[in-house]
LUMSE-549213 format. One record per residue: residue number from 1; x, y negated, z negated of N, C-alpha, C, O in turn. Coordinates in pm, whole numbers. Layout:
N
    k      nx      ny      nz     cax     cay     caz      cx      cy      cz      ox      oy      oz
  NUM       X       Y       Z       X       Y       Z       X       Y       Z       X       Y       Z
...
//
This chain:
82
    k      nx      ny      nz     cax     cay     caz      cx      cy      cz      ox      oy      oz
    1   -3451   11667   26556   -3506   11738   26442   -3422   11721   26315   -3472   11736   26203
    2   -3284   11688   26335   -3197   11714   26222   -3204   11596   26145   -3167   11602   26028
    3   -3250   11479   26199   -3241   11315   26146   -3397   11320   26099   -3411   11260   25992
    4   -3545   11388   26163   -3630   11376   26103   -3614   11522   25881   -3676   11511   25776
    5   -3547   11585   25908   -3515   11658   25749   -3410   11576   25683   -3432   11576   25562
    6   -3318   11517   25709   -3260   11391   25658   -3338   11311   25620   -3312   11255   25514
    7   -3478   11274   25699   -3552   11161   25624   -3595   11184   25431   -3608   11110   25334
    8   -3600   11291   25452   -3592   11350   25325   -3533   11312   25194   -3584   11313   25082
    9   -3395   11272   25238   -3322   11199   25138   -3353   11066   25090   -3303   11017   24988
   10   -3427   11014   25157   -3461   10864   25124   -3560   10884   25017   -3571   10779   24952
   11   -3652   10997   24963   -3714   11006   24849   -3628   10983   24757   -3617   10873   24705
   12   -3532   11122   24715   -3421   11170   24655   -3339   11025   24566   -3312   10993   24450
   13   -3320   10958   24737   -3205   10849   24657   -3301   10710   24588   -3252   10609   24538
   14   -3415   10733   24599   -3451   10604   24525   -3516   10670   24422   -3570   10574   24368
   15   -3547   10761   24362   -3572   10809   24227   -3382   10805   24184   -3337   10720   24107
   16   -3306   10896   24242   -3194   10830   24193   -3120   10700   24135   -3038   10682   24045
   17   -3180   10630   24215   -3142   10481   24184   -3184   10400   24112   -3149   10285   24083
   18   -3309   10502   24062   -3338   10388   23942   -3255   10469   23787   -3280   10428   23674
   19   -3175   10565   23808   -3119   10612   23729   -3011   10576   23713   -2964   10585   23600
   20   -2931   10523   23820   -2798   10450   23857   -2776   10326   23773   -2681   10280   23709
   21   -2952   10274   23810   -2963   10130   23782   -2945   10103   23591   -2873   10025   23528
   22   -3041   10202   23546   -3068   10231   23421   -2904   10296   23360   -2901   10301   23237
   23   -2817   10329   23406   -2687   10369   23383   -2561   10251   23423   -2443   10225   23400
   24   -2629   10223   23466   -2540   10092   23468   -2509    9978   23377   -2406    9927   23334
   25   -2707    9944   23356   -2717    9827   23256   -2682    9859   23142   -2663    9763   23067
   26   -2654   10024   23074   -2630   10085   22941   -2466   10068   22958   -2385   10067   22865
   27   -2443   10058   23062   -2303   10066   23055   -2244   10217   23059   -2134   10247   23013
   28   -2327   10301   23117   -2284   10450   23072   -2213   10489   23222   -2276   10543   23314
   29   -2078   10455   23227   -2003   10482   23357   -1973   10642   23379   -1999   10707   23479
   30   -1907   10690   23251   -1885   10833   23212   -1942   10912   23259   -1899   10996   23337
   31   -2088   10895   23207   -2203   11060   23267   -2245   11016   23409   -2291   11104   23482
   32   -2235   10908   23450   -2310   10869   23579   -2225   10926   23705   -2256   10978   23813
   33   -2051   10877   23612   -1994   10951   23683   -1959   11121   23703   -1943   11173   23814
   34   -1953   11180   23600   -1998   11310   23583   -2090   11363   23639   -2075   11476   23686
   35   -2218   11292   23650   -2308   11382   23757   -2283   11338   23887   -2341   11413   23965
   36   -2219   11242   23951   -2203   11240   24035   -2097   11321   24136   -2102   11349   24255
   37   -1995   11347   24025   -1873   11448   24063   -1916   11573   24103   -1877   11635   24202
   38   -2042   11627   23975   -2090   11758   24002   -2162   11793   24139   -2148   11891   24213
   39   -2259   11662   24152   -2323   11692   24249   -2243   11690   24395   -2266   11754   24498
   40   -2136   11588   24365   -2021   11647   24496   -1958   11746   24532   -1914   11764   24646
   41   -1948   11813   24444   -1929   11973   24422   -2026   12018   24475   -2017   12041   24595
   42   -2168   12052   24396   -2264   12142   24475   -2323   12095   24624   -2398   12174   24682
   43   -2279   11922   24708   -2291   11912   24789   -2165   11966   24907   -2202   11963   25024
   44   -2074   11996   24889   -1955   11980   24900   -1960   12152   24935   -1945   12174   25055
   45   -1974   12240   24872   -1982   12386   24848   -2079   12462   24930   -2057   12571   24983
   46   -2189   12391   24935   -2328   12412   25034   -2259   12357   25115   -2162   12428   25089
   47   -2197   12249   25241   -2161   12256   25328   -2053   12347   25404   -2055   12385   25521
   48   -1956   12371   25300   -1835   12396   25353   -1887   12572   25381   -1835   12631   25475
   49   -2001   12651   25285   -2043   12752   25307   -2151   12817   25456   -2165   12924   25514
   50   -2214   12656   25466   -2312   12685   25562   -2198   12670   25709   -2215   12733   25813
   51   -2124   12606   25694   -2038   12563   25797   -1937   12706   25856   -1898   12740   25968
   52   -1924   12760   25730   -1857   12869   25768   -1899   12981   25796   -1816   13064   25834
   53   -2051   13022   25786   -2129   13084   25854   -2270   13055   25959   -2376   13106   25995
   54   -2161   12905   25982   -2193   12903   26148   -2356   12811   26167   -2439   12837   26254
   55   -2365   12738   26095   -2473   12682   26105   -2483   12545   26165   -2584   12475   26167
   56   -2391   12523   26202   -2369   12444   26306   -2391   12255   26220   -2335   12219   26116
   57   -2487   12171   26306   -2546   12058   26242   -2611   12113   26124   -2583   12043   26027
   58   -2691   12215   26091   -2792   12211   25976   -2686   12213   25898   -2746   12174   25798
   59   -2534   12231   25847   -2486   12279   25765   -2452   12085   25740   -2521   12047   25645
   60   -2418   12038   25765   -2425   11839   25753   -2513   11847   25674   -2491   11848   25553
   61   -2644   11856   25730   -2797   11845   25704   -2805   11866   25565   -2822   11776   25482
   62   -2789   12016   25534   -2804   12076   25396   -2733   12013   25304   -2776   11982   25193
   63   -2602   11987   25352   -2485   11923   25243   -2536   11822   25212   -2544   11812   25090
   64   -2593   11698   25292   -2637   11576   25221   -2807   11603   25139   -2839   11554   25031
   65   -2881   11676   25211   -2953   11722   25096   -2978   11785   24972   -3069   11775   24890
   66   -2806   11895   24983   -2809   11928   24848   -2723   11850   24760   -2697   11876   24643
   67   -2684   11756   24826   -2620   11636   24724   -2691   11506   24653   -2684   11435   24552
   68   -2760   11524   24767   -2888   11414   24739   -2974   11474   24552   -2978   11430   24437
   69   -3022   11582   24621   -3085   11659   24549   -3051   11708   24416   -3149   11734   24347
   70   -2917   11731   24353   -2849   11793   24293   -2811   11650   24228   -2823   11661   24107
   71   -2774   11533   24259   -2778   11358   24215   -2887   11376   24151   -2836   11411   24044
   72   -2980   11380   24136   -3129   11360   24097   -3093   11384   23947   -3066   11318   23847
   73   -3114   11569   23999   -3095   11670   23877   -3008   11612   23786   -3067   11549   23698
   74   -2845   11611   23774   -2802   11597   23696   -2807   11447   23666   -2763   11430   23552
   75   -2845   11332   23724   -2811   11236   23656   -2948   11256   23578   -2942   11166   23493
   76   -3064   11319   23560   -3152   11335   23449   -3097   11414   23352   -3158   11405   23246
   77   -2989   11500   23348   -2928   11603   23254   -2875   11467   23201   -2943   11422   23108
   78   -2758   11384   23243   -2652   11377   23181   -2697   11179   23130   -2622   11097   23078
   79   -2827   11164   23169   -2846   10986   23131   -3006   11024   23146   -3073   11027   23249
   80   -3049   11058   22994   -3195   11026   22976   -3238   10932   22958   -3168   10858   22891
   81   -3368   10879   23001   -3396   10767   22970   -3567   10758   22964   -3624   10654   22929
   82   -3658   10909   23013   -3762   10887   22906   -3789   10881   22784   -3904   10856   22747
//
């Protein structure tokens, strides 16, 4: 069950990636890296929380989804490109 809600992320990271891609060719290393830091943080924070109240595998689970997820978000905050 825990690898079929992981599938999840494979949306996540290819809308990501075309933001990566588009941050790359601008040359914009700075914010790409900035949202990426952040979102290691809010992935990073959601695990270490779910972990410590015991959630066993889902707390993995959540962490790469809310990192996944939280990648999205800010690399649209911090590298617009509509």
């Amino acid at each position: 069950m825990p690898m079929r809600v992981l599938g999840l992320v494979l949306f996540t990271n290819a809308v990501a990636a075309v933001q990566i891609a588009y941050a790359t060719k601008k040359m914009n290393f700075r914010n790409m890296c900035a949202a990426q830091l952040l979102a290691s943080l809010v992935g990073g924070v959601t695990g270490i929380v779910m972990a410590y109240y015991g959630f066993g595998v889902w707390a993995i689970v959540w962490h790469t989804i809310a990192h996944s997820i939280a990648s999205v978000l800010f690399l649209f905050v911090f590298i617009p490109w509509l």
